[in-house]
N, C-alpha and C positions, 0 to 999 in steps of 0.2 A: 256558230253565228258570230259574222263580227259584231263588235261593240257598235251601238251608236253614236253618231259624231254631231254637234251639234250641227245646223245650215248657217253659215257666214250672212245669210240675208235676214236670216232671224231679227225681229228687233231686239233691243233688250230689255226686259220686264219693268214693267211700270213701278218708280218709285212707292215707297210703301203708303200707304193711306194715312197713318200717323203722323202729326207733324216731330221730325225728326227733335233731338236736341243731344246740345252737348254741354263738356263740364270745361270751363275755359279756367287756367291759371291767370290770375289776377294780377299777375307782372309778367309786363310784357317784355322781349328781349330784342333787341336792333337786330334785325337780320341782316339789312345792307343800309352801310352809310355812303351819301351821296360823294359826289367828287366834291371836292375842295373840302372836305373836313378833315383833311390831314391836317399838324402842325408841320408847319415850313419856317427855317430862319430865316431871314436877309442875312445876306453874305456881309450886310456894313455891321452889323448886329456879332456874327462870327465871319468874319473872312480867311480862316486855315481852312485846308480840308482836314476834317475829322480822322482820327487815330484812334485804337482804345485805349492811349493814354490824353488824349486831348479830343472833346466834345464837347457839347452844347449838355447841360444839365438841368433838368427842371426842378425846383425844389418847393416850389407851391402852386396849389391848383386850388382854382374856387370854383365850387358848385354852384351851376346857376340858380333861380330859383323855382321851384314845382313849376311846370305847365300841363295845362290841362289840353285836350281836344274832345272835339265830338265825332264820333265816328259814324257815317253812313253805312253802313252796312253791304247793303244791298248797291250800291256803285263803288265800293274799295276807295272811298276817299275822306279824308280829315280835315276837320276845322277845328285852328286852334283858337283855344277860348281866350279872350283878352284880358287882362286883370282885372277885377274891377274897379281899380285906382290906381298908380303908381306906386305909392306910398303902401297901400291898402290890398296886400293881396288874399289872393282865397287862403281863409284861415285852417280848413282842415279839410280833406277827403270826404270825410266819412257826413261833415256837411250839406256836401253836394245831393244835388239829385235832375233827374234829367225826366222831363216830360213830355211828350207828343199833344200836338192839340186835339182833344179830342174829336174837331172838327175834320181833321184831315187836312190839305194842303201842303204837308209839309212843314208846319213850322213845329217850332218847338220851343221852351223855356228849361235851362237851366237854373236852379234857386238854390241860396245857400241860408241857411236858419242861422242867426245869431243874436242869442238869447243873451241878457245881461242878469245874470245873478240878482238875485234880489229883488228884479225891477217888477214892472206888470206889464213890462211891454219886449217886444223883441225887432229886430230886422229881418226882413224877409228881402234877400238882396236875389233878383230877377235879373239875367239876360235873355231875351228875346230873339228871336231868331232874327225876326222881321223887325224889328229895331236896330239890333247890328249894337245892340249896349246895355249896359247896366242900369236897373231902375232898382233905387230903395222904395220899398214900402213898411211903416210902417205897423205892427200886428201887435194887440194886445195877448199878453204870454201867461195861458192860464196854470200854470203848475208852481208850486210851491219853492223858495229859495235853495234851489238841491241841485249842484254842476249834472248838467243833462251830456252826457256820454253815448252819442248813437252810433255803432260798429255797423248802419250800412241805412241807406234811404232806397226806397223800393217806389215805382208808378205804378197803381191801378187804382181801377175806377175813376180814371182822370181826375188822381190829387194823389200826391206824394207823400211819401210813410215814411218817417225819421225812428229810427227803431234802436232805442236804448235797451240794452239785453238787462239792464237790473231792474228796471221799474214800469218802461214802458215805451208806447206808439205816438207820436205826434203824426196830426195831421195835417195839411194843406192845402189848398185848388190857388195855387201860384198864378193862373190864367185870370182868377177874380181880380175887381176893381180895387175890391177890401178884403183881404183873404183874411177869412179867420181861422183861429189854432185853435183843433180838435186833441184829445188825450183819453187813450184808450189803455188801462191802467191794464199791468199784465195779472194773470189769475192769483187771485190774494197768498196763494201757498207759494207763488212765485216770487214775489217783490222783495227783493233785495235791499239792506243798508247799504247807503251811500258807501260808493268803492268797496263793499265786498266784494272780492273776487275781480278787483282790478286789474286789467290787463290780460285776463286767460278766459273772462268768459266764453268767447268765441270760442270754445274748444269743449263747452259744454253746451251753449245754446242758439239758436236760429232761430229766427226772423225770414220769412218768402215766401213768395207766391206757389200753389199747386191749385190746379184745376180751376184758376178765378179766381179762389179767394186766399186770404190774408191767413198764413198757416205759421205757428209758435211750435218750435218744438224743444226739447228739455230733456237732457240727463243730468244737469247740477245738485248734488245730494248735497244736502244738511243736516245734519245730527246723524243719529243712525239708522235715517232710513234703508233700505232698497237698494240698489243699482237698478234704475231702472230707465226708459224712454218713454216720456207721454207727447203724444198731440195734439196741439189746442186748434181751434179755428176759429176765427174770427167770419161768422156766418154772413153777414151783409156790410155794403159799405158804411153805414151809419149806424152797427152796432157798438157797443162800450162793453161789452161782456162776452167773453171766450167762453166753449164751449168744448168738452174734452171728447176727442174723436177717438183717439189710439193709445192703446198702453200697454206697456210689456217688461217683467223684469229681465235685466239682462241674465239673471239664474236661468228661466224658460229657454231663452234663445242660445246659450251656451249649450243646452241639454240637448237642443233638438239636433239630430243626424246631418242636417246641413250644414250647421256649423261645425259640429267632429268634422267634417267631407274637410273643410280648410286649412286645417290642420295649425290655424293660428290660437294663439295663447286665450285664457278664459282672462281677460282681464278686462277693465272699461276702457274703450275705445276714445275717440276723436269724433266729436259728432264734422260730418265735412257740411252735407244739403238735405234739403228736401225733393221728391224726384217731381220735379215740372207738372205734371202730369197727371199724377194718382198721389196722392198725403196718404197711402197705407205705407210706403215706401221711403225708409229713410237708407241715406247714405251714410258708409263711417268710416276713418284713418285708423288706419291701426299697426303699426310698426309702417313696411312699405306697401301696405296691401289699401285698397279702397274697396268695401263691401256692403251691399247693401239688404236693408232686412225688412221684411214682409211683415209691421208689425204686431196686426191685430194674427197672422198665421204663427207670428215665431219664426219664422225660416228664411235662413238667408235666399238669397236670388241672382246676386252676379257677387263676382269675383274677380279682383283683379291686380296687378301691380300697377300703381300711379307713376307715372314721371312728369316735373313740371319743366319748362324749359328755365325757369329762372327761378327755382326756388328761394323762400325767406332764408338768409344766411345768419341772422342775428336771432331767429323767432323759431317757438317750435313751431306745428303746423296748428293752424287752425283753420276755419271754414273763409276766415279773411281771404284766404288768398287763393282759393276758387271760388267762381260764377256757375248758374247753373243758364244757359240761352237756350230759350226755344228759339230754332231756326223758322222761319217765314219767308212764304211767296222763294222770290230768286235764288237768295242766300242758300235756303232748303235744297232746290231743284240743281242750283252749281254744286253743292255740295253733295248729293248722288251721284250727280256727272263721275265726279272727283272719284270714289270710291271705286276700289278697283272689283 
């Protein structure tokens, strides 16, 4: 009997029920630059024609400085954010944070927190969509004189989470008249001295969203505990106390048959994300491999080699430099298209 051949009239199967998602590197790379950004001399500037013993040389180049944009997703298009001073520009990244109104319409607020040491108050510095500018407000800062270090600000529940991996959560609703700062202190066997573990925590701990809620999750050992992964959750918008979901040492999950399958090294990994979706599910770096592990089961679940198009050149890896995006509505549905 011949084989069967598919009918060319067939449709093709309906994208899958789940809303898809993916793990984005968090440096992006120019794919195409426009015309005119070539450098060009004026011939009054050099008028020989060039030789490789006679040429135009450049011997200094200034970097301009950070810009940001906002990216629409769902129509491929960008607005760049405007400074919010001349003088006074966005002071760090990891600041930032981007809101949706929870009303709908379209608009949206970008806020950056800036906290004065010491003080009892901070800046809550708001652009607006529908303003088109910068508005300072200012917010009484209820936490203690200690440099607040946040490695990434998250939206949900319409107010935004300034997430310092040594001590804790700041909170926000940037859209209020008089936004107040909320501080959700992380679980007491978590909390960190100032600057311990400066600079690498990201490679032990996470901060993100799964399933709705606010998810902490943690390999950072101290004294001679364990190697281990726990998972905290933060259960409702206006709780102040975490709650441990998941825990596993990594002895368990080295032992189980799934991870012999990988054939990678019994060592402590790179924690990268949390999976979008299900918080039993964490992701991790580990030499070039990204795998991730099932953790109230023990058992790993994918596998795979990572490549970023622009990786950190100066930095090891940490979760800094991936995104985890649930795709939505268009984005989703162009991107099945897309899939071959």
């Amino acid at each position: 009997m011949a084989p069967a051949t598919a009918d060319p009239a067939t449709p093709p199967p309906p994208p899958p029920t789940t809303s898809p998602w993916v793990i984005l590197g968090s440096i992006p790379r120019v794919a195409e630059i426009e015309g005119g950004a070539d450098l060009s001399i004026s011939p009054r500037v050099f008028p020989d024609r060039p030789t490789p013993r006679n040429f135009p040389f450049s011997f200094y180049w200034r970097d301009s400085d950070p810009r940001y944009f906002v990216l629409d997703a769902a129509t491929g298009s960008a607005l760049r954010l405007p400074a919010p001073s001349p003088h006074e520009p966005v002071e760090h990244q990891a600041l930032l944070g981007l809101l949706a109104c929870p009303g709908g319409g379209g608009r949206y607020v970008v806020a950056e927190l800036l906290p004065l040491i010491g003080s009892d108050t901070a800046t809550l510095r708001c652009y607006y969509s529908d303003v088109g500018e910068w508005v300072e407000k200012r917010v009484r800062y209820p936490l203690p004189p200690r440099p607040l270090a946040p490695l990434r600000t998250l939206a949900l529940h319409g107010r935004l989470w300034w997430a310092d991996y040594s001590w804790g959560v700041i909170t926000a609703d940037p859209f209020a008249d008089q936004p107040v700062l909320g501080f959700v202190p992380l679980p007491r066997p978590c909390v960190l001295q100032s600057r311990e573990a400066w600079g690498v925590l990201d490679q032990f701990r996470y901060v993100g969203v799964s399933a709705g809620n606010l998810r902490f999750v943690d390999i950072y050992r101290r004294g001679g505990g364990p190697n281990k992964v726990t998972v905290w959750t933060l259960p409702h918008p206006y709780a102040t106390e975490w709650m441990l979901e998941h825990e596993a040492t990594f002895a368990d999950i080295w032992a189980d048959d799934t991870y012999k399958a990988t054939g990678l090294p019994k060592k402590p990994p790179v924690l990268a994300l949390i999976h979008p979706l299900n918080p039993a599910i964490v992701y991790f770096f580990l030499e070039d491999h990204l795998f991730a592990v099932d953790v109230p089961a023990r058992k790993v679940v994918e596998r795979d080699r990572y490549h970023l198009v622009a990786p950190p050149r100066d930095y090891d890896m940490a979760n800094r430099f991936v995104r985890a995006w649930v795709l939505l509505g268009a984005v989703s549905s162009g991107l099945y298209r897309a899939l071959p």
